[in-house]
Residue, then its C-alpha position, 0 to 999 in steps of 0.5 A: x448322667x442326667x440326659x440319656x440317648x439310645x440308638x436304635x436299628x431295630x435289632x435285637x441289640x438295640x432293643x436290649x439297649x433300650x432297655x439298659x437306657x430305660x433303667x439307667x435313665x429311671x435310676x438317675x432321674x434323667x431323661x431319655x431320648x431315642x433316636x434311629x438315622x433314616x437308611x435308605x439302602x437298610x430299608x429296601x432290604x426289609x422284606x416287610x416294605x417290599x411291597x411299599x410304594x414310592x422313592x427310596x427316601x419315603x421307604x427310608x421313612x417309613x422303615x425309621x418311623x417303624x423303628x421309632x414307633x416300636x421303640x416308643x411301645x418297648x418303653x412305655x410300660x416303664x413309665x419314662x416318657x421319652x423323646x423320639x426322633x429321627x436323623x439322617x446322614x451318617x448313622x455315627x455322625x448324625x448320632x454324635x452331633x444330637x448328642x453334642x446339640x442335646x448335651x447328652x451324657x450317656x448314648x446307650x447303643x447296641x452292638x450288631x454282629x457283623x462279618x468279621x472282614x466287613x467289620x474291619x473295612x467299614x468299622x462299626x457305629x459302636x465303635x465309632x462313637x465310642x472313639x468320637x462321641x462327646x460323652x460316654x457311650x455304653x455298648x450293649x451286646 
């Protein structure tokens, strides 16, 4: 388990995901990589760039680019550099095709508390990756 990939949303899951990769990645000598898939609809739902002007997709930017900058933060105290970057599409598929493109062996990510209905309709990322994704996957709750 050399190669390590957390996703994040910016939730307070992923953060503690990010934290599960950034030690697994120091205790196996790996790398670490960190990636969020740009949403449009999340990002005009945050209050904190209501006011930001421009398309959805330059607010769907910015909100990822956020979420990458604190991400990036979170980590450098632990002296692991990591490699940020930024998907589009579907956040499972996007996630699952940088880990097969990037021979990943683990994805950190973290488990968001959903609606039990809503849960059962849409599914979630988690789940999703943890029934297609090309490597191991460890949910952080």
């Amino acid at each position: 388990m050399n190669n390590v990939m957390v996703a994040t949303d910016g939730s307070d899951a992923a953060s503690r995901a990010l934290n599960t990769g950034v030690e697994l990645a120091k205790a196996m000598g790996g790398t670490l990589s960190i990636v969020t898939v740009g949403n449009a609809r999340r990002a005009k739902e945050q209050e904190s760039f209501a006011q930001v002007e421009g398309d959805t997709a330059d607010l769907a930017e910015t909100f990822a680019r956020q979420i990458l900058s604190d991400a990036e933060r979170q980590v450098q105290s632990s002296g692991i550099n990591a490699r940020i970057e930024l998907l589009w599409g579907d956040p499972a598929q996007a996630i699952i095709e940088a880990a097969d493109r990037d021979k990943v062996d683990t994805i950190v990510v973290g488990r968001r508390g959903r609606g039990r209905l809503s849960g059962l309709l849409l599914g979630s990322v988690s789940q999703k990756l943890t029934s297609l994704a090309p490597c191991a996957v460890i949910v952080v709750p």
